[in-house]
C-alpha positions in Angstrom: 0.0 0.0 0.0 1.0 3.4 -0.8 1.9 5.7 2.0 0.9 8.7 -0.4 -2.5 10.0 -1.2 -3.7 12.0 -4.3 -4.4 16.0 -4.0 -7.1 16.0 -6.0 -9.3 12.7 -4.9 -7.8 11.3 -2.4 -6.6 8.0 -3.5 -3.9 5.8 -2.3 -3.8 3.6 -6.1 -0.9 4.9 -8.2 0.8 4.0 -11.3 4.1 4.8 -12.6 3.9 6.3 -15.5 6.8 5.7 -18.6 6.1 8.5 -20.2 7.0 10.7 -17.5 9.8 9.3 -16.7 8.3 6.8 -14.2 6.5 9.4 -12.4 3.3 8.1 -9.9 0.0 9.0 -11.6 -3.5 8.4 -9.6 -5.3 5.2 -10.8 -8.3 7.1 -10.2 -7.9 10.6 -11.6 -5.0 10.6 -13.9 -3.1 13.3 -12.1 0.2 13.1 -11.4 1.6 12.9 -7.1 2.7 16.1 -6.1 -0.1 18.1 -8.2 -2.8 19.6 -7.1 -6.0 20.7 -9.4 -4.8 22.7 -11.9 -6.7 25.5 -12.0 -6.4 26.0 -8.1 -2.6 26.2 -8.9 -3.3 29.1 -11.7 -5.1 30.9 -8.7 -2.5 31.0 -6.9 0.3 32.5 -9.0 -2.1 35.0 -10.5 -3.1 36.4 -6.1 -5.5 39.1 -7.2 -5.2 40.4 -10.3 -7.5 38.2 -11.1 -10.1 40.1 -8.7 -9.2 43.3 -10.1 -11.8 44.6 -12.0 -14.5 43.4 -9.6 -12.7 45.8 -7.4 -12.9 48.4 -9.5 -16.1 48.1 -10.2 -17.1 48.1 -6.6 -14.7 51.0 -5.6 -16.5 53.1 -8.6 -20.2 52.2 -7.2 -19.0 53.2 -3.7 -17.6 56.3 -5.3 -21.3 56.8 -6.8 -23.0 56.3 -3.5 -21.3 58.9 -1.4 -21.0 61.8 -4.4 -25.0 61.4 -5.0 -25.7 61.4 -0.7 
């Protein structure tokens, strides 16, 4: 048995994989150990940028509200 588990499903059933140089791949979701989902990852490099225009959007409608009080 495996003493690893996958990030993304949480199996313990790997394969190693010759195509990637013998890496361990989940048996149940195809990822490879050591990777998490990979839009999470993209998340995470971007911070938040990503939430920038909601902010902007929000700053302008607060901007709104106190000029029209």
């Amino acid at each position: 048995m495996s003493p690893y588990r996958c990030n993304s499903c949480g199996s313990k059933e790997f394969r190693a994989d010759r195509a990637l140089a013998g890496r361990l791949i989940c048996r149940n979701c195809g990822l490879p150990l050591g990777n998490s989902n990979r839009t999470s990852s993209r998340k995470r490099q971007s911070g938040f940028s990503s939430n920038l225009p909601y902010l902007y959007i929000v700053l302008g409608v607060t901007i709104l509200v106190i000029i029209l009080r």
